[in-house]
VOMAR-135119 format. One record per residue (C-alpha): residue number from 1; residue in three letters; x negated, y, z. Coordinates in Angstrom, 2 decimals, decimal comma, padded with zeros to 5 digits. Layout:
BEGIN
n  res  xx  yy  zz
NUM  ALA  X  Y  Z
...
//
This chain:
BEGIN
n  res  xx  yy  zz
1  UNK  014,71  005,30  033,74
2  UNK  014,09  008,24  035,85
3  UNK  016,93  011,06  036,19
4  UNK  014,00  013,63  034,46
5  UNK  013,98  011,09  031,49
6  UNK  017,89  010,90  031,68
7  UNK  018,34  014,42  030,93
8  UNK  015,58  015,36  028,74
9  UNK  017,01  015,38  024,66
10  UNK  014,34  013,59  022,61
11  UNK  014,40  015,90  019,88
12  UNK  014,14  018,41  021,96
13  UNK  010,68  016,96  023,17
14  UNK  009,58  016,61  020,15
15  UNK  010,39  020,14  018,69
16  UNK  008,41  020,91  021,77
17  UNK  005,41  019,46  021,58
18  UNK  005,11  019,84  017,97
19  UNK  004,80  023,59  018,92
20  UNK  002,10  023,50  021,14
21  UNK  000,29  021,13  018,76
22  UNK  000,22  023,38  016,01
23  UNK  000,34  026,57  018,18
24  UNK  -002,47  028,89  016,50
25  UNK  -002,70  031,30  018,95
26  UNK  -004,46  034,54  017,90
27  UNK  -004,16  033,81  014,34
28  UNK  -000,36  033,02  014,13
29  UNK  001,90  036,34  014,14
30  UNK  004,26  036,88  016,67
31  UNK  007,38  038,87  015,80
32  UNK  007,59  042,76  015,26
33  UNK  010,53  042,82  017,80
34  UNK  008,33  041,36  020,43
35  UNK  005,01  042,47  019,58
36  UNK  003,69  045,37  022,14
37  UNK  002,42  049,14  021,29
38  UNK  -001,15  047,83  022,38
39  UNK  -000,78  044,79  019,47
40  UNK  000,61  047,16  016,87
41  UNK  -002,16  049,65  017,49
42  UNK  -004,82  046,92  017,59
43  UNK  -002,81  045,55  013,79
44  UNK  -002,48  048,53  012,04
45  UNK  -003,24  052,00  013,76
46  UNK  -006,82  051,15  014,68
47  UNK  -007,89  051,17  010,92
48  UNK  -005,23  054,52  010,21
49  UNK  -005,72  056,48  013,12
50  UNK  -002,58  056,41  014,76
51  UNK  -001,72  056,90  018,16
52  UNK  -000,37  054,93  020,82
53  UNK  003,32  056,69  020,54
54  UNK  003,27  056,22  016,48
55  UNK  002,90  052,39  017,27
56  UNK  005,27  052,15  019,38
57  UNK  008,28  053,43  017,21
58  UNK  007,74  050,36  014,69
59  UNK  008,11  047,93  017,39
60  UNK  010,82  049,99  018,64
61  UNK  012,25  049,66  015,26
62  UNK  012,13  046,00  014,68
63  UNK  013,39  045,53  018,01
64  UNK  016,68  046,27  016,97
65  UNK  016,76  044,14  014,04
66  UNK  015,32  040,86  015,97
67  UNK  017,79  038,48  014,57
68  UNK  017,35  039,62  010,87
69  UNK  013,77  038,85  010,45
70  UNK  011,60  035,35  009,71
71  UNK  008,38  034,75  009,44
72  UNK  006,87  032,29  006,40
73  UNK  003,94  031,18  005,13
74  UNK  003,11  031,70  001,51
75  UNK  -000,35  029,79  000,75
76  UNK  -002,96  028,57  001,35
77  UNK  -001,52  026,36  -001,29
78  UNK  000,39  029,08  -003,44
79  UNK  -000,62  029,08  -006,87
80  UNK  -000,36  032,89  -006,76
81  UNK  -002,50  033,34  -003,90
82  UNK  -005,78  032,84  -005,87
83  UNK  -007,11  030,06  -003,85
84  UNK  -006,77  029,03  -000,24
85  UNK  -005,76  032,67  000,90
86  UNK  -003,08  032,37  003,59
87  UNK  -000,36  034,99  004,04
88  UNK  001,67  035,21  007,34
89  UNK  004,85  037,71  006,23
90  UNK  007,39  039,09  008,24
91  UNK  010,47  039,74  006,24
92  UNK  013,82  041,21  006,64
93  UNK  015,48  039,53  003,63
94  UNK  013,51  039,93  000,69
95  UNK  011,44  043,19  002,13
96  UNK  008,17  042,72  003,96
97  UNK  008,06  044,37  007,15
98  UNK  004,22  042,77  008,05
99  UNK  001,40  041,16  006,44
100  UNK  -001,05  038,96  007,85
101  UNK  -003,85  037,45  005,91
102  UNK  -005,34  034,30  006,95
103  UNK  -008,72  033,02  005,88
104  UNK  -011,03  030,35  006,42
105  UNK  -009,69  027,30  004,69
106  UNK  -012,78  027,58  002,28
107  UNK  -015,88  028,07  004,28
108  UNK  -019,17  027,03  002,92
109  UNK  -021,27  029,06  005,74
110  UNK  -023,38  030,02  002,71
111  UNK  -025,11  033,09  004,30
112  UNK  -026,21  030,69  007,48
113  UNK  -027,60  028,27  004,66
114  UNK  -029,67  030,83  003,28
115  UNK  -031,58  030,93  006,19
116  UNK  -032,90  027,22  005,57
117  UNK  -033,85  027,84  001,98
118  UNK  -036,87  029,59  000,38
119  UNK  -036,73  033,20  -001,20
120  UNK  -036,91  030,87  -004,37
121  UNK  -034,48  029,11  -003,44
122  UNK  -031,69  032,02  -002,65
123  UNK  -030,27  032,46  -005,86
124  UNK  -029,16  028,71  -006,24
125  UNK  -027,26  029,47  -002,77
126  UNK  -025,33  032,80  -003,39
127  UNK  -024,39  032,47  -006,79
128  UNK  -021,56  030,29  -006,03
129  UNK  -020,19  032,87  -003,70
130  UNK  -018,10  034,79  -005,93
131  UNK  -017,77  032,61  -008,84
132  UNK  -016,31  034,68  -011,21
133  UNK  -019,55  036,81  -011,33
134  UNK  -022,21  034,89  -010,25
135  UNK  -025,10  037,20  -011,94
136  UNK  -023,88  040,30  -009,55
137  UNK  -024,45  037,87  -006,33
138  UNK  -028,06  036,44  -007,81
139  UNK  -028,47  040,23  -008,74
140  UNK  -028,02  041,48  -005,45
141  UNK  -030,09  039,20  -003,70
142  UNK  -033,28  039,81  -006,13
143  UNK  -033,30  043,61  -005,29
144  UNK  -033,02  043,20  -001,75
145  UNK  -035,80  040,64  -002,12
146  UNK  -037,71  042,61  -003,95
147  UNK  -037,63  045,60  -002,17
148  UNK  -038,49  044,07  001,05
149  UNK  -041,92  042,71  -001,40
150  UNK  -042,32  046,30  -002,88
151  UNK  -042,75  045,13  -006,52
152  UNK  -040,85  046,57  -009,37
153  UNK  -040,21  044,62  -012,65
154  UNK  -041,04  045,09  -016,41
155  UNK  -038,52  047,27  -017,73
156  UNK  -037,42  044,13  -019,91
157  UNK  -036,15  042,12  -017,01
158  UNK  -034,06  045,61  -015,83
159  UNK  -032,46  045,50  -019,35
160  UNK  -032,12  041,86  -019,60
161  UNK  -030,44  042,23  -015,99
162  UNK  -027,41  044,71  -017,36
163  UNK  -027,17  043,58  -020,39
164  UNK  -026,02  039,98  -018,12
165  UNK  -023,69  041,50  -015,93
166  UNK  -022,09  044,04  -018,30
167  UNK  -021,23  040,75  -019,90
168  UNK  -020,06  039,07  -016,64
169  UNK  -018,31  042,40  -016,15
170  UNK  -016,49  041,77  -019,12
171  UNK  -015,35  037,99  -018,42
172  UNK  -014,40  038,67  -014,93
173  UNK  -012,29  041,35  -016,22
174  UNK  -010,89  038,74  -018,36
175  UNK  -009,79  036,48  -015,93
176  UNK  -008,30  039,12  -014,02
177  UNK  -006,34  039,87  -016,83
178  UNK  -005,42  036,11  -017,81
179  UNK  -004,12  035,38  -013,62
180  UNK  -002,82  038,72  -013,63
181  UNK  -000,80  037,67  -016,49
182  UNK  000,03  034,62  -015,32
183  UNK  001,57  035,59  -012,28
184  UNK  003,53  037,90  -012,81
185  UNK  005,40  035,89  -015,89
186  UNK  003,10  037,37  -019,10
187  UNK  002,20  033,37  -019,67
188  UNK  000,87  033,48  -022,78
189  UNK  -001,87  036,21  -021,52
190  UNK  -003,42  033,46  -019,67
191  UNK  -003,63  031,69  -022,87
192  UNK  -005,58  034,68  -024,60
193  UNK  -007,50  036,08  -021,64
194  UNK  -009,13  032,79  -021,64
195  UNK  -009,73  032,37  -024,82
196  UNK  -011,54  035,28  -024,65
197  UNK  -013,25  034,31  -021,77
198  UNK  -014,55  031,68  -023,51
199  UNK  -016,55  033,28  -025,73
200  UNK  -018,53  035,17  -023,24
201  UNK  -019,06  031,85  -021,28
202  UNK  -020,40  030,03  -024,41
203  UNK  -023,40  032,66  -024,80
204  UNK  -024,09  032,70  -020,87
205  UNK  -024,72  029,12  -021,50
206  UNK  -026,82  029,40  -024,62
207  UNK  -028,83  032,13  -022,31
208  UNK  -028,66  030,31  -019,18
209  UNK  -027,93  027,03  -019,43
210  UNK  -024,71  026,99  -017,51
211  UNK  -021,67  028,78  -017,88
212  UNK  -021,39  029,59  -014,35
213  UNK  -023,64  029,60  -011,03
214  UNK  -026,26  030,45  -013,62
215  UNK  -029,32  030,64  -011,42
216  UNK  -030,87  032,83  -013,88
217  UNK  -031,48  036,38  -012,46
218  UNK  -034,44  035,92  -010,13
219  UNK  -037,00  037,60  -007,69
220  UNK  -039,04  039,31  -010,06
221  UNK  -037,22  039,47  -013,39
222  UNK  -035,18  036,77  -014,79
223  UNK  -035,50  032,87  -015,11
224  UNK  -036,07  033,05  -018,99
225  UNK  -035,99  035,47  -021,73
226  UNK  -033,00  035,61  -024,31
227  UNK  -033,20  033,34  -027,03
228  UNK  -033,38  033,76  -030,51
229  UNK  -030,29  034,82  -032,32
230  UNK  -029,04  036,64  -028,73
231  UNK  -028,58  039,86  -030,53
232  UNK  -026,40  038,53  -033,41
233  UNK  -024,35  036,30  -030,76
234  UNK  -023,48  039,57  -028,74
235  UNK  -022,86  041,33  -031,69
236  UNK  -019,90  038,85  -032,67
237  UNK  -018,54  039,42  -028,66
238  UNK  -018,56  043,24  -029,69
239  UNK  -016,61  043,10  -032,79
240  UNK  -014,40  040,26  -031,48
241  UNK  -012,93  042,47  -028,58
242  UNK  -011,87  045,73  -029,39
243  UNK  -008,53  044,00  -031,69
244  UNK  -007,98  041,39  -028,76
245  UNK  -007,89  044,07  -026,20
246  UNK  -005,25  045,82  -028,71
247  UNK  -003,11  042,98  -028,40
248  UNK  -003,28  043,14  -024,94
249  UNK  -002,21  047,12  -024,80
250  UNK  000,85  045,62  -027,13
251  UNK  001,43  042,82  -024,76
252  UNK  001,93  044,32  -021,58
253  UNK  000,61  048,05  -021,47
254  UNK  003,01  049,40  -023,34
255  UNK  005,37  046,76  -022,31
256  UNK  008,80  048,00  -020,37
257  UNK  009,61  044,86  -018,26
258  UNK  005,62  044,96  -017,48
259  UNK  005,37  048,71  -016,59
260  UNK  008,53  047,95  -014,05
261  UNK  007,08  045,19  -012,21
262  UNK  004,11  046,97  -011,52
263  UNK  004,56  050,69  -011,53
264  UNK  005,12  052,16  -008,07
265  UNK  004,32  049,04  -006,71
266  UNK  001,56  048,05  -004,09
267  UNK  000,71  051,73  -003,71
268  UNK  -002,84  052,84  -001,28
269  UNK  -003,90  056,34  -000,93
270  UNK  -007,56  057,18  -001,07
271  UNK  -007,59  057,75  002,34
272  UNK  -006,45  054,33  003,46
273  UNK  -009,19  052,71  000,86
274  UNK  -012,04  054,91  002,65
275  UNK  -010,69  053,65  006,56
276  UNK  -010,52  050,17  005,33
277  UNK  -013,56  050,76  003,17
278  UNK  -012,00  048,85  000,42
279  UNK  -014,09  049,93  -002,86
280  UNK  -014,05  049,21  -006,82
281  UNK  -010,74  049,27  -008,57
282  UNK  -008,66  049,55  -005,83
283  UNK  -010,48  052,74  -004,34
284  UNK  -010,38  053,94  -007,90
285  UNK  -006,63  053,39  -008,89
286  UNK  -006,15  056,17  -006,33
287  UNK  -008,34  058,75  -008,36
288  UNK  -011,55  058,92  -006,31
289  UNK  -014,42  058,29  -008,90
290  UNK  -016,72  056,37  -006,69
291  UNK  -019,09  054,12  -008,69
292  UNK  -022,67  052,97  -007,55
293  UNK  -023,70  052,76  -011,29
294  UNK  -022,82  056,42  -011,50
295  UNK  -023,16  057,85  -007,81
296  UNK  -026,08  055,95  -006,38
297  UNK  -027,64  054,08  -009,92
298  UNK  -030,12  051,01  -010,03
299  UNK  -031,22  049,07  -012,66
300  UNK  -031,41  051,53  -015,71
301  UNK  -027,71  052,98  -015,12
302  UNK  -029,02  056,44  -015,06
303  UNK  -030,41  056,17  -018,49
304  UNK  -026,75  054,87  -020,13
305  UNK  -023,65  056,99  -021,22
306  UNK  -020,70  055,61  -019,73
307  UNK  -017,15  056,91  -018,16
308  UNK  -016,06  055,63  -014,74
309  UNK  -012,11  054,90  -015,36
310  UNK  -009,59  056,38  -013,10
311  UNK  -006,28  056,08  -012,04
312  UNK  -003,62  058,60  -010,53
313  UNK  -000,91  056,38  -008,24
314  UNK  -003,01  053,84  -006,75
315  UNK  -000,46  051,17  -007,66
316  UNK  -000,90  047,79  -009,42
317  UNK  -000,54  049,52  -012,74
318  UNK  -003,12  051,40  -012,17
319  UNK  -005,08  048,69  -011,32
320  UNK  -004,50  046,35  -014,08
321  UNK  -005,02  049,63  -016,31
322  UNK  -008,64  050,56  -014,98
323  UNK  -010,01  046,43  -015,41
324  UNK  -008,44  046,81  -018,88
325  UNK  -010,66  049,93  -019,67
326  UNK  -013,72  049,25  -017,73
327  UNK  -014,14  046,27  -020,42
328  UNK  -014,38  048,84  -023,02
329  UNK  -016,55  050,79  -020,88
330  UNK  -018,94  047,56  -020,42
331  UNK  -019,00  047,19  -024,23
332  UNK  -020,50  050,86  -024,11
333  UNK  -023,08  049,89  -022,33
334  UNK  -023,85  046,86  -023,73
335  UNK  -023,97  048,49  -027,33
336  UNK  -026,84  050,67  -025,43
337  UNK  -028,25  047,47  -024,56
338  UNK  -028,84  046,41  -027,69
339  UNK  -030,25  049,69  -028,90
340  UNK  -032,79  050,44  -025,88
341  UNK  -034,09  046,72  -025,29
342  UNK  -037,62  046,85  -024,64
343  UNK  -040,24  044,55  -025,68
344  UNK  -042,99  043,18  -023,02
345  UNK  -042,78  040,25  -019,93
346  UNK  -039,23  039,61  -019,10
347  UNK  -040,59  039,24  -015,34
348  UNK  -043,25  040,12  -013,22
349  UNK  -047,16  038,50  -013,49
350  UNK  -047,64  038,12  -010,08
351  UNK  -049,01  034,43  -009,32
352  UNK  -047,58  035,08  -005,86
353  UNK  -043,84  035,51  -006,35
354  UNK  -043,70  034,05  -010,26
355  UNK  -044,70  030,40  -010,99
356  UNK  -046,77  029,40  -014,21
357  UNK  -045,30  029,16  -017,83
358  UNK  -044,26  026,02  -018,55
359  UNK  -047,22  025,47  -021,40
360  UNK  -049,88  025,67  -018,25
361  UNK  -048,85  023,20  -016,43
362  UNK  -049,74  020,63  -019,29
363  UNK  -053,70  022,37  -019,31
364  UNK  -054,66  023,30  -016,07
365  UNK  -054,94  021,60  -012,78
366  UNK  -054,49  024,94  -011,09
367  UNK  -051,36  026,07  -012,64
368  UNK  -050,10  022,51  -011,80
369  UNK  -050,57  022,83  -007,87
370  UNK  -049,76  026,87  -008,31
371  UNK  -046,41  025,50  -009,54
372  UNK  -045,96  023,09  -006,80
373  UNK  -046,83  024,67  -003,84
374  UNK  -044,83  027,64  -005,08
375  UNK  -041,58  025,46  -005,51
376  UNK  -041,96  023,61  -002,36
377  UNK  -043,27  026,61  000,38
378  UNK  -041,63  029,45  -001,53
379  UNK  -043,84  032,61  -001,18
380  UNK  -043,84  035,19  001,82
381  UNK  -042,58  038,15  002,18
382  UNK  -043,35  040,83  004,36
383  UNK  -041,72  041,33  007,91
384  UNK  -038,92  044,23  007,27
385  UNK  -035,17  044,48  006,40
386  UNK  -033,34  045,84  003,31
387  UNK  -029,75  046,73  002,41
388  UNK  -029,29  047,02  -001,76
389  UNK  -025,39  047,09  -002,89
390  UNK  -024,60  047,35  -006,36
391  UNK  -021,38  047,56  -008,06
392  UNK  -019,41  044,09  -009,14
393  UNK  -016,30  043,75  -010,58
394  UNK  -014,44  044,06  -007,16
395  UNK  -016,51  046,75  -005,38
396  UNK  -019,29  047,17  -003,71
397  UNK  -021,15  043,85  -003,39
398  UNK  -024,49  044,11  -000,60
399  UNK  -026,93  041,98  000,59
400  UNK  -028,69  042,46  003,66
401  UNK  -032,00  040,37  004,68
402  UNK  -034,46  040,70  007,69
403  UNK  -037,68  039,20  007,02
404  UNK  -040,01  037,99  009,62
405  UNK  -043,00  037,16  007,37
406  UNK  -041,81  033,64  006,50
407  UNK  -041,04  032,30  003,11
408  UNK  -037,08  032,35  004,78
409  UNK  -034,90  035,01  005,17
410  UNK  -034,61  035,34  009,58
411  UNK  -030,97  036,62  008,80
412  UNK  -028,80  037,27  006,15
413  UNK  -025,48  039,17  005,26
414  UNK  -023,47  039,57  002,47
415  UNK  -021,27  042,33  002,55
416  UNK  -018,35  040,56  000,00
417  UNK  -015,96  043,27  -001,34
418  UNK  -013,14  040,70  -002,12
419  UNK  -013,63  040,07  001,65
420  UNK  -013,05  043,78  002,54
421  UNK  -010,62  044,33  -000,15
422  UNK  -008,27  041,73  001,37
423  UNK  -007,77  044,28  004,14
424  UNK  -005,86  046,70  001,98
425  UNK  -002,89  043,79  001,69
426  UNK  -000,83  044,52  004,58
427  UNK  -001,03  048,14  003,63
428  UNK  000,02  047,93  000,22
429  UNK  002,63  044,97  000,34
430  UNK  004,39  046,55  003,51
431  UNK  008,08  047,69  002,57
432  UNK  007,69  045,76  -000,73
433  UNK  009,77  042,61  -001,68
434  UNK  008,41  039,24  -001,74
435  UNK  008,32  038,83  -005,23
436  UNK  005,78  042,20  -005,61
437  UNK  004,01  040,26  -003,09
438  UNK  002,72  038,16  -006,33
439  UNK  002,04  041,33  -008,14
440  UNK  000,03  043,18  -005,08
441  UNK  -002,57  040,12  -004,54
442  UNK  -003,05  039,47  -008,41
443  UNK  -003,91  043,23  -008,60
444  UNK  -006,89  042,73  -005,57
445  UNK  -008,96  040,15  -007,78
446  UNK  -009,89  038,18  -004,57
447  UNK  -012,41  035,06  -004,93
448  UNK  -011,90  033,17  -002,39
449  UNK  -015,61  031,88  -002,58
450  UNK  -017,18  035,31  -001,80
451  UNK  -014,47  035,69  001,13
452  UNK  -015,12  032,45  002,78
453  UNK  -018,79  032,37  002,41
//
């Protein structure tokens, strides 16, 4: 045995190589106490303007304290972490000095797949994105679509189109409400925010076919029109609502152990949400009333009477508070809905973008190859590029195509607002304790889907 070997502890070794095995590099975080003024200003004051002297004083800070702090992992397998998101955290104790989000562990490369699938194709792709609200992903993709083809649709398919989402408004709000429940120790919530749930799923599936990834809002109106009995089925969801959403003010609103855990906690200033560019209810929570069905409309927005709910404290309370009302809100509109449906084509007779009824196919030999040719070479759309956002359940949710004349998209980009929103976490959990931790990422709504598309 050589004298190196002699003297070298195996465990040692070990503990050693293991290290450098698993070393991360840029995405592992490195202490406060020995990260630099340059690091800190890259971490945090790049996005809040700070300067180079304000970043130092944190390090300085932490410095001092070197041998109080640890660093943990919480996820990617955390129940409370809403799927694979991975938090780095820096604590002193119980208290959360830093924050560091890590993504990734759920990447489906969705928006380079588009790229290899037909205009007709598209919606099949991005409605798995964020699957809590699939009909705002397939929604957002059909008016970029169709702007970039210049066609508007009958005024039925617009209708049709909010009367959907307004509904998968409604059950995403739900589920928020059910996890948000959930993790923070209101366990039976989960049990009725399903439930719920539930009954919004079962007439998505009587419309659609599916209960999620629906497929059914499409370039040029929608895949079918609603079937009979739809206004007596949404009817039921209307009345059936209002008392649930009682219960829940009993449960937890007006709750003092929930007010507690929440109030004051996981609190973001407007200003912060407009650097980061976080949008939806977190940008609202802090009292600025932006909402694109209100500030830039689409669809028939402009011709509905609705109230865009806002907060005062930009805290989780507020938070869980605005989802709870914007389901009202959505049952507004989807009263209006009912009342202003239209009659006529539920989507556009243009033997270029829409394929043949069904009926044809049986009687004509040209509908037949119209039908085939259309679902095997797509149709093209003009060279161009085209930017439509519209407003989801967790902010602003945009799709942006360039079009080089194929029946492909050349590029596209899907600007995911759970993706932005996850931002706003190191912000709002720093000087917190662990266990708000729970409470601050419940109160984001991320899907994991949409952030690691």
């Amino acid at each position: 045995m050589s004298s190196d070997a002699a003297i070298t502890d195996p465990g040692t070794a070990d503990a050693h190589d293991l290290e450098h095995r698993t070393d991360e590099g840029g995405q592992g975080m490195t202490s406060a106490a020995v990260l630099g003024a340059a690091e800190a200003l890259r971490e945090r004051g790049a996005v809040l303007r700070m300067s180079e002297a304000e970043a130092e004083a944190p390090a300085e800070e932490a410095a001092a304290d070197e041998d109080q702090t640890m660093i943990i992992n919480m996820g990617p397998q955390h129940p409370s972490t809403h799927g694979v998101l991975r938090l780095m955290l820096e604590l002193d104790g119980e208290t959360v000095l830093r924050t560091k989000p890590v993504i990734g562990y759920l990447h489906t490369g969705m928006e380079r797949t588009a790229e290899d699938l037909s205009y007709l194709q598209g919606c099949t792709n991005v409605t798995r994105m964020d699957y809590a609200s699939p009909l705002f992903n397939e929604l957002a993709f059909s008016l970029t679509v169709e702007q970039l083809l210049g066609i508007d649709i009958p005024e039925r398919a617009t209708w049709i189109r909010m009367l959907m989402t307004e509904l998968n408004r409604i059950s995403s709000h739900l589920l928020f409400l059910a996890t948000n429940g959930m993790d923070i120790g209101a366990v039976s919530m989960m049990i009725y925010g399903w439930r719920e749930r539930e009954e919004v799923l079962r007439f998505f599936e009587k419309v659609t076919g599916l209960r999620m990834n629906h497929n059914y809002i499409r370039v040029g109106g929608v895949a079918a029109d609603l079937p009979p009995g739809w206004r007596d089925d949404v009817l039921r969801l209307l009345d059936l609502l209002p008392p649930r959403l009682e219960e829940y003010d009993i449960l937890m609103t007006g709750q003092p152990i929930w007010r507690d855990r929440l109030q004051g906690v996981g609190m973001i200033t407007a200003e912060e949400c407009l650097a980061l560019g976080v949008t939806g209810p977190i940008l609202r929570s802090t009292g600025y009333a932006w909402d694109l069905r209100r500030n830039e409309p689409y669809l028939a927005y402009d011709q509905v009477d609705f109230d865009v709910v806002v907060g005062s404290y930009g805290d989780c309370f507020d938070r869980f508070a605005i989802r709870l009302n914007e389901i009202r809100e959505s049952m507004r509109i989807v009263r209006q809905c009912l009342e202003q449906m239209p009659k006529g084509p539920y989507r556009i007779q243009d033997k270029k973008v829409t394929p043949p009824p069904r009926a044809r196919i049986d009687e004509s030999m040209e509908a037949l190859i119209h039908h085939f040719k259309i679902f095997t070479e797509g149709f093209k759309v003009p060279e161009g590029e085209a930017y439509v956002p519209v407003e989801s359940p967790r902010g602003e949710l945009g799709c942006y195509i360039v079009s080089d004349g194929s029946s492909k998209p050349y590029r596209m980009h899907v600007r995911g607002p759970s993706f932005v929103n996850l931002q706003s976490l190191p912000h709002m959990m720093h000087g917190g304790f662990i266990a708000d931790a729970v409470a601050v990422i419940s109160s984001v709504d991320p899907i994991m889907g949409e952030v690691d598309r």
